[in-house]
C-alpha positions as CSV (number, residue, x, y, z in Angstrom):
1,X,0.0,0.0,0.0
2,X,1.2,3.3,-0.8
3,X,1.5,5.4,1.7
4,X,1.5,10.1,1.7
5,X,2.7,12.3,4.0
6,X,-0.3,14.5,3.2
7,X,0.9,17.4,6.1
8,X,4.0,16.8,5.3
9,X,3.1,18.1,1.3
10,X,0.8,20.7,3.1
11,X,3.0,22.0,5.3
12,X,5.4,22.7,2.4
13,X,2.3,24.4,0.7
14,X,2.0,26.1,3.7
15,X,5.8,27.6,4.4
16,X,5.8,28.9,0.7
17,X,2.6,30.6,1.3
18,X,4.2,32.5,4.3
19,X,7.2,33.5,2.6
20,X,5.3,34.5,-0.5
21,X,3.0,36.3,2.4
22,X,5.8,37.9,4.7
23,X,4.3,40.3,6.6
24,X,1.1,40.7,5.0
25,X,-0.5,37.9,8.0
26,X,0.1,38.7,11.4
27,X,0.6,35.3,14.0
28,X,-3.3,35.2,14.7
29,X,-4.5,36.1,11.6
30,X,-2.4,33.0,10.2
31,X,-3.9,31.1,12.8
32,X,-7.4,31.3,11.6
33,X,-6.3,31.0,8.0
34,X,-3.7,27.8,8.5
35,X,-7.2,25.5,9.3
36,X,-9.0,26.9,6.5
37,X,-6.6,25.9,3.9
38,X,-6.1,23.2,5.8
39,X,-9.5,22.1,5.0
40,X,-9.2,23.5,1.1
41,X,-6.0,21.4,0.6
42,X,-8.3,18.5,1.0
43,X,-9.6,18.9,-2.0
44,X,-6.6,20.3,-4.2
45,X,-5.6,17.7,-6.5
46,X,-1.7,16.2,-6.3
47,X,-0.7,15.3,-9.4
48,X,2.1,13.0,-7.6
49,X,-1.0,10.9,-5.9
50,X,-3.2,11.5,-9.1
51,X,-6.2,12.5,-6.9
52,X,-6.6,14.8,-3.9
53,X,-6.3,13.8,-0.7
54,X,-10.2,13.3,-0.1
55,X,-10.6,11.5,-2.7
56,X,-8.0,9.5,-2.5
57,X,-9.6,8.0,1.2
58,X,-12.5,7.7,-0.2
59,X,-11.6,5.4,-3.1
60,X,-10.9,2.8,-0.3
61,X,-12.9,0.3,1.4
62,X,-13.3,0.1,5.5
63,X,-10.5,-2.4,5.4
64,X,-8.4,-0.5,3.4
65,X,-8.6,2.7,5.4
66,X,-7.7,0.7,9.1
67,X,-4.9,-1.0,7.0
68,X,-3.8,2.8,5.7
69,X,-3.9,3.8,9.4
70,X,-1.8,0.8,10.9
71,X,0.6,1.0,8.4
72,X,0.9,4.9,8.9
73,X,1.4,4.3,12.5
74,X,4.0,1.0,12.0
75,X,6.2,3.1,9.4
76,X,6.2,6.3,11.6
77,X,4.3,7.9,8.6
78,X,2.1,11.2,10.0
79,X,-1.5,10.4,10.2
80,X,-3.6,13.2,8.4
81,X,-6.9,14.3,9.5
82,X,-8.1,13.7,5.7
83,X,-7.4,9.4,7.1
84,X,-9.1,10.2,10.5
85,X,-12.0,11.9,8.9
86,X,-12.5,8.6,6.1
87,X,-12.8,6.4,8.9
88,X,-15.1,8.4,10.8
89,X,-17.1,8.5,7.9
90,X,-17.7,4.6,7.8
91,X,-19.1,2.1,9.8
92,X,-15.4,0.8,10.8
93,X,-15.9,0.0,14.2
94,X,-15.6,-3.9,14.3
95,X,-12.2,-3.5,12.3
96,X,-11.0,-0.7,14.4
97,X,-11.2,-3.0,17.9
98,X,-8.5,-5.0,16.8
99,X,-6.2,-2.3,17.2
100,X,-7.2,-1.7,20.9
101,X,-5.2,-4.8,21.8
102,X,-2.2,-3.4,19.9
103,X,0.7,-0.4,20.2
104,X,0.9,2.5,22.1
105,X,-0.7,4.7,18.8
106,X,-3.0,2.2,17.5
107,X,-4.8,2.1,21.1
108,X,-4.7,5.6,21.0
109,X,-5.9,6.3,17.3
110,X,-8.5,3.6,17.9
111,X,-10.5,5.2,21.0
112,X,-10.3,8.8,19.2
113,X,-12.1,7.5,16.1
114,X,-14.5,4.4,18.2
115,X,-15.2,7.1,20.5
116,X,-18.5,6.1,23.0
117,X,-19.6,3.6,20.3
118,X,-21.5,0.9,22.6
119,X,-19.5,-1.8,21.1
120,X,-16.2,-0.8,22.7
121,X,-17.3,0.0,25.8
122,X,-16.9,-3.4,27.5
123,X,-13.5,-3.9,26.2
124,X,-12.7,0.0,27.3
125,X,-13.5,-0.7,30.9
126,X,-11.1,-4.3,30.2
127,X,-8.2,-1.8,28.9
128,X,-8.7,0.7,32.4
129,X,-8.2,-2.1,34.7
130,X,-4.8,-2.5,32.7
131,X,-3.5,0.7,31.7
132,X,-1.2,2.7,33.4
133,X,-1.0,5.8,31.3
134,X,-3.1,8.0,33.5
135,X,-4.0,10.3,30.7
136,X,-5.3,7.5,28.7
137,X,-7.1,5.8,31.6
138,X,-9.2,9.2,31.3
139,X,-10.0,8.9,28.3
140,X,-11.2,5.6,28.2
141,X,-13.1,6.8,31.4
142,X,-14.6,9.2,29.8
143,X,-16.2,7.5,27.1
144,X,-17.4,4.5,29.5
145,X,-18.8,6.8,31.7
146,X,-21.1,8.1,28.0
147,X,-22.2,4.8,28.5
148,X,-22.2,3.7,31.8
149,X,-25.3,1.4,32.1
150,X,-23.8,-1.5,29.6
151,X,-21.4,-1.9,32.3
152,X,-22.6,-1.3,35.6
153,X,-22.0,-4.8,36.7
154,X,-18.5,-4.8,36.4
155,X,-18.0,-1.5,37.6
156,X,-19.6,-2.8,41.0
157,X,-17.5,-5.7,41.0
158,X,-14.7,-3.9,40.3
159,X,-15.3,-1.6,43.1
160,X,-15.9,-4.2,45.0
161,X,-12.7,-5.9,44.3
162,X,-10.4,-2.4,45.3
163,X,-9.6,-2.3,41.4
164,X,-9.5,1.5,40.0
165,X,-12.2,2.4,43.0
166,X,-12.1,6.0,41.8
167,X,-13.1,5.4,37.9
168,X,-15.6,2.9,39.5
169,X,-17.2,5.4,40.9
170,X,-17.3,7.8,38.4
171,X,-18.9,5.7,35.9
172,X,-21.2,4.4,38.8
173,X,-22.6,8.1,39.1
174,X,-22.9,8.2,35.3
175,X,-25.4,5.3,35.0
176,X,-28.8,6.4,34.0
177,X,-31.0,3.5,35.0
178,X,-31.6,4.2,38.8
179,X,-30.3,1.1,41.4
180,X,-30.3,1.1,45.0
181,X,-27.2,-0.4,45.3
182,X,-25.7,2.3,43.6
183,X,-26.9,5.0,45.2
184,X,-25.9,3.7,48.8
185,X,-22.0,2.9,47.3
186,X,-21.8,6.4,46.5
187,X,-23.6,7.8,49.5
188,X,-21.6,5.9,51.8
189,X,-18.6,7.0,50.1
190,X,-19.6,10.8,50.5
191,X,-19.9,10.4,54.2
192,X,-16.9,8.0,54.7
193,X,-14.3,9.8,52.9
194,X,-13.7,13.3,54.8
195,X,-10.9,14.3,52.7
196,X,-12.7,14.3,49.4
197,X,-16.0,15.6,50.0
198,X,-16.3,17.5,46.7
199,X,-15.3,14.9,44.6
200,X,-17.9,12.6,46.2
201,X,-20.5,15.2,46.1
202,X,-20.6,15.7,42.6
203,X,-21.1,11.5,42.1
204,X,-24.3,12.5,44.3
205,X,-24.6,15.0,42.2
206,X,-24.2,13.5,38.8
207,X,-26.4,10.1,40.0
208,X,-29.2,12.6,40.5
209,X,-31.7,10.7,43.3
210,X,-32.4,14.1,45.3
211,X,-32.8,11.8,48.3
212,X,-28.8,12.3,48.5
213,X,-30.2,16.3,49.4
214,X,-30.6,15.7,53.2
215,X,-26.7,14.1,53.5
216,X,-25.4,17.2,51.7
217,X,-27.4,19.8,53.5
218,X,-26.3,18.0,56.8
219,X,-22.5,18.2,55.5
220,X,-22.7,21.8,54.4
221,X,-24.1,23.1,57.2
222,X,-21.4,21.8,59.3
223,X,-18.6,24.4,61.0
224,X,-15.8,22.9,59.9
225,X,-16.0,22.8,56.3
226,X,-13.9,24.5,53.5
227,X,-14.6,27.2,51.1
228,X,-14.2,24.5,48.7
229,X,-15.8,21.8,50.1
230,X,-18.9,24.5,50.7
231,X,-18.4,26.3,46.8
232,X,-18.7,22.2,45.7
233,X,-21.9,21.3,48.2
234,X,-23.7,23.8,46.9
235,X,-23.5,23.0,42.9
236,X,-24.2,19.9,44.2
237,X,-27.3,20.7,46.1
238,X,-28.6,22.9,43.6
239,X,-28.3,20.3,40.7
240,X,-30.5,18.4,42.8
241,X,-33.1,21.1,42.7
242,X,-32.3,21.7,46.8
243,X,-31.1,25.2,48.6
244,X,-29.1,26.3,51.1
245,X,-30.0,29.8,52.2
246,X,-27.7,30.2,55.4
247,X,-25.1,32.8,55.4
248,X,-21.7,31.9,56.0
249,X,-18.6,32.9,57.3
250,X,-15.2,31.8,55.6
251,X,-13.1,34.7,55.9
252,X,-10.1,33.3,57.6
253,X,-10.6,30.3,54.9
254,X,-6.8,30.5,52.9
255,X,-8.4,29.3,49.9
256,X,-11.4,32.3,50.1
257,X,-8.7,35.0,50.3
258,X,-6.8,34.1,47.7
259,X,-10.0,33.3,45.2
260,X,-11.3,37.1,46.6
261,X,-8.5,38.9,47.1
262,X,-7.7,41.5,44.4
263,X,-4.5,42.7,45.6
264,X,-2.5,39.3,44.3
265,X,-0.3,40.6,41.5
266,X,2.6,39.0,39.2
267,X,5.0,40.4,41.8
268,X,3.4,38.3,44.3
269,X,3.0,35.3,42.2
270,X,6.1,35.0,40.4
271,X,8.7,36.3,43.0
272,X,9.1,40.1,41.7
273,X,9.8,38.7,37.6
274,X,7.2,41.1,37.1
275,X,10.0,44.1,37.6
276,X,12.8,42.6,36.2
């Protein structure tokens, strides 16, 4: 299979532009024009190809177009978005999970273009108990938790078990179709774990049974909480339709004064680089 470096020829395109250009563009103004032609060049045809880079995508089949994208990835060749876009345009799916169980990049490439489509999802929450690549544990997380009700079971198990307890819970709180075994994991998480309140709240939050509204307005009314722990009860209280009226005090709160105070200046932050 042939293979193009279809930046690589546009950001040629592009560099002669600029020097053809000099200082007709400033940096922003190139900035908004760079996508735009971008977008044009996919449709500019290469004599060197013999078609333009659209077309030359969509002349192959699903097959072809995963094979284009492994073989990009295996030879160190730069994926284009013209590839990425071909892809998303078909019903690739079921050829695109193979590549979950290979490299670094195909794993990668595969979830961006599979996205939230239900029939990842149970091998996505399989790849999170595995992964350690915390950026990519989120993403996975955040497309399971688009879809959180095809695995519910095994995120309770998992819980259960001590594996990834955090993204367990998250994707608990994400499940649409209301259980009362959920609802009392992430309640008696909220009022077990004093040091992350907020984070627990919005899983009460997020679930959405407004019977968690008494447990919240117990914890926010208490003396000792932060400004942060309060700021984060309260979104959480009010996305369950509830209010909390009382005034409070939180001026010796560290994290108050510095979100209020409007005397903080570079000099402060940044060790007087501000006068240098």
């Amino acid at each position: 299979m042939k293979l193009y470096d279809f930046d690589g020829m546009f950001d040629k395109k592009i560099t002669d532009f600029i020097e053809k250009n000099a200082g007709k563009y400033s940096e922003s103004q190139l900035e908004d024009i760079i996508p735009k032609l971008y977008k044009q060049f996919g449709d500019v045809y290469i004599k060197s190809v013999g078609n333009t880079p659209n077309g030359f995508y969509s002349a192959m089949t699903d097959a072809e177009l995963v094979s284009a994208l492994r073989a990009h990835l295996k030879q160190n060749v730069p994926v284009s978005a013209f590839l990425c876009d071909a892809i998303e345009g078909r019903d690739a799916v079921s050829l695109l999970i193979p590549l979950l169980d290979g490299s670094a990049d195909e794993r990668e490439y595969a979830v961006n273009l599979i996205g939230s489509d239900d029939r990842a999802i149970a091998k996505y929450m399989q790849m999170l108990l595995n992964e350690e690549d915390a950026d990519f544990k989120d993403r996975l997380a955040d497309c399971i938790k688009e879809k959180a009700d095809l695995v519910i079971k095994d995120a309770v198990e998992n819980y259960e078990k001590g594996a990834e307890r955090e993204y367990m819970l998250e994707i608990m709180s994400r499940t649409v179709i209301p259980d009362e075994k959920i609802f009392k994991i992430l309640l008696n998480e909220f009022r077990s774990d004093i040091d992350n309140i907020p984070l627990h709240a919005s899983y009460l939050a997020s679930y959405g049974d407004p019977r968690a509204l008494e447990y919240l307005l117990d914890k926010i009314d208490e003396e000792g909480i932060s400004f942060i722990e309060y700021k984060e009860l309260l979104m959480a209280i009010e996305a369950l339709g509830g209010t909390y009226k009382k005034q409070r005090d939180f001026s010796s709160d560290p994290y108050y004064q510095l979100i209020n105070s409007h005397t903080v200046s570079d000099t402060d932050i940044f060790g007087g680089l501000n006068n240098k």
